[in-house]
N, C-alpha and C positions, 0 to 999 in steps of 0.2 A: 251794443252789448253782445250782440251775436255774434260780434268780430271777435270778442275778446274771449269767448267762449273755446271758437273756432280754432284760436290760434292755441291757448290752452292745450287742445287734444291732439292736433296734428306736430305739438313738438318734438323734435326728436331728443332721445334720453339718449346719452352719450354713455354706453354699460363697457365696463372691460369685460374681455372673453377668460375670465374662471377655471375653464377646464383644461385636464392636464392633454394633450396629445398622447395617447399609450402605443402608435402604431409604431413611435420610435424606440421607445420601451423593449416593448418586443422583438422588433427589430434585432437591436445590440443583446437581447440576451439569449434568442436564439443563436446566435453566431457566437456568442461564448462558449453555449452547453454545446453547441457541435466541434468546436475545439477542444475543449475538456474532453470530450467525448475520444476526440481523435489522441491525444497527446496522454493521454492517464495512463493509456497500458503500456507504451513508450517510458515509461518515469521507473520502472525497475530498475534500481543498482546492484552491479557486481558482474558477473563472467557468467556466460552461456553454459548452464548447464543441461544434463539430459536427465534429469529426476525420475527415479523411480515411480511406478504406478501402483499404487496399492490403496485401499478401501481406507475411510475414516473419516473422523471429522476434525475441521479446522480447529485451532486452538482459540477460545473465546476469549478476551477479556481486555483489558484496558492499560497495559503494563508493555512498557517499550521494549520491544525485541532486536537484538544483536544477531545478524545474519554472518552465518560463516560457511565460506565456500569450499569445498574439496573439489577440484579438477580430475580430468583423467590419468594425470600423472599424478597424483600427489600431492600437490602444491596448496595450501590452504591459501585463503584470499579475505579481506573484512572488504564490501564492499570492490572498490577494481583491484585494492593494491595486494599484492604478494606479501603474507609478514611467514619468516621463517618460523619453523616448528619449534625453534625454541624460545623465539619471542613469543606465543600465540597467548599462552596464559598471563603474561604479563600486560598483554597489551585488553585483553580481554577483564583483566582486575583493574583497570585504568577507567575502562569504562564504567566499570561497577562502579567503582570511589563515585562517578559523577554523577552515576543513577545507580542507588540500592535493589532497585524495585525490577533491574532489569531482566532479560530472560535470553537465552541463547537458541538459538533456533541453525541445527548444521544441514547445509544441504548438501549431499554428496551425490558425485554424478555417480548414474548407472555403472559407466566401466570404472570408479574408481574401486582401489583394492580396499573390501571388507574392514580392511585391519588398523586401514588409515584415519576410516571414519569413525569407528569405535576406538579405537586409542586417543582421540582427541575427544570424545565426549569421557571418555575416562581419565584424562586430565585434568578436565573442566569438573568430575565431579571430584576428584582428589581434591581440587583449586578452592572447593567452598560452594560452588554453582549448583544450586539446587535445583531452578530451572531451566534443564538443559532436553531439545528435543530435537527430531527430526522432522524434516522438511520433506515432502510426497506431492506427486501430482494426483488429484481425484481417479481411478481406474474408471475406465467404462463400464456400464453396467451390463452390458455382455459380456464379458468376460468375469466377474465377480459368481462364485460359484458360494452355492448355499449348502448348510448339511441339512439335508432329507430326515426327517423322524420317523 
C-alpha cells in the first residue's frame, strides 16, 4: 500500500505552459514606434516651402484641410502637382463637392509676392470658401515682443 501511495505523489502532471512570452511583444513594437518615430515627419506633402514666422495658435478641430502651396515664383501647387491660376478654384470646388466640411489652409513662401497669396485667398472667398486660412511656422520666443502697460 505504501507503494501505491508513493507512486500516487511522485507522478508527473503533464501542464502546458499558459503564459504569453511578452519579450517578443515588446520587442516588435518597439522597433515599430522607432520607425514611426523616424518616418512621420518624412510624411509631409507638397513643395519646400520657407514659411513665415509669426505668433499664434494652430487651428483646432476635426475637419479635413486642403493644403495650397504658393512658391517663390508664383506658382500655386495642391499637394506636388502645379494647377494653373485659373484652374485653382475649380479644382478646389472639386474637392468641396467630395467633402462639404472642408477647410483651405494657404501656405505662402516668405519670398512669394504679397499679392499672390492674397488674391488667391480672395478667390477662394469670392468661390464660396468660408474656411480659408494661413499657414505659419510657430516664431521663437525670443524674438516675440510684448506691449509693456
Amino acid at each position: 500500500m505504501a507503494y501505491l501511495l508513493r507512486s500516487k505523489t511522485n507522478r508527473r502532471r503533464s501542464r502546458r505552459n499558459a503564459e504569453v512570452n511578452m519579450t517578443n511583444l515588446m520587442d516588435i513594437m518597439m522597433v515599430l514606434l522607432v520607425v514611426f518615430m523616424v518616418t512621420a515627419p518624412m510624411m509631409t506633402s507638397g513643395i519646400a516651402l520657407d514659411l513665415p514666422k509669426v505668433g499664434g495658435q494652430n487651428l483646432a478641430g476635426k475637419e479635413t484641410t486642403l493644403n495650397i502651396s504658393v512658391d517663390e515664383a508664383g506658382y500655386y501647387y495642391i499637394g506636388k502637382e502645379e494647377i494653373p491660376a485659373d484652374e485653382i478654384v475649380n479644382k478646389v470646388k472639386a474637392v468641396r463637392d467630395a467633402n462639404p466640411e472642408i477647410s483651405v489652409i494657404i501656405s505662402g513662401d516668405t519670398g512669394a509676392q504679397y499679392g499672390r497669396v492674397l488674391g488667391l485667398m480672395a478667390l477662394l472667398k469670392n468661390a464660396g470658401f468660408d474656411k480659408v486660412g494661413l499657414k505659419t511656422d510657430p516664431a521663437p520666443n525670443s524674438n516675440v515682443k510684448t506691449k509693456k502697460k
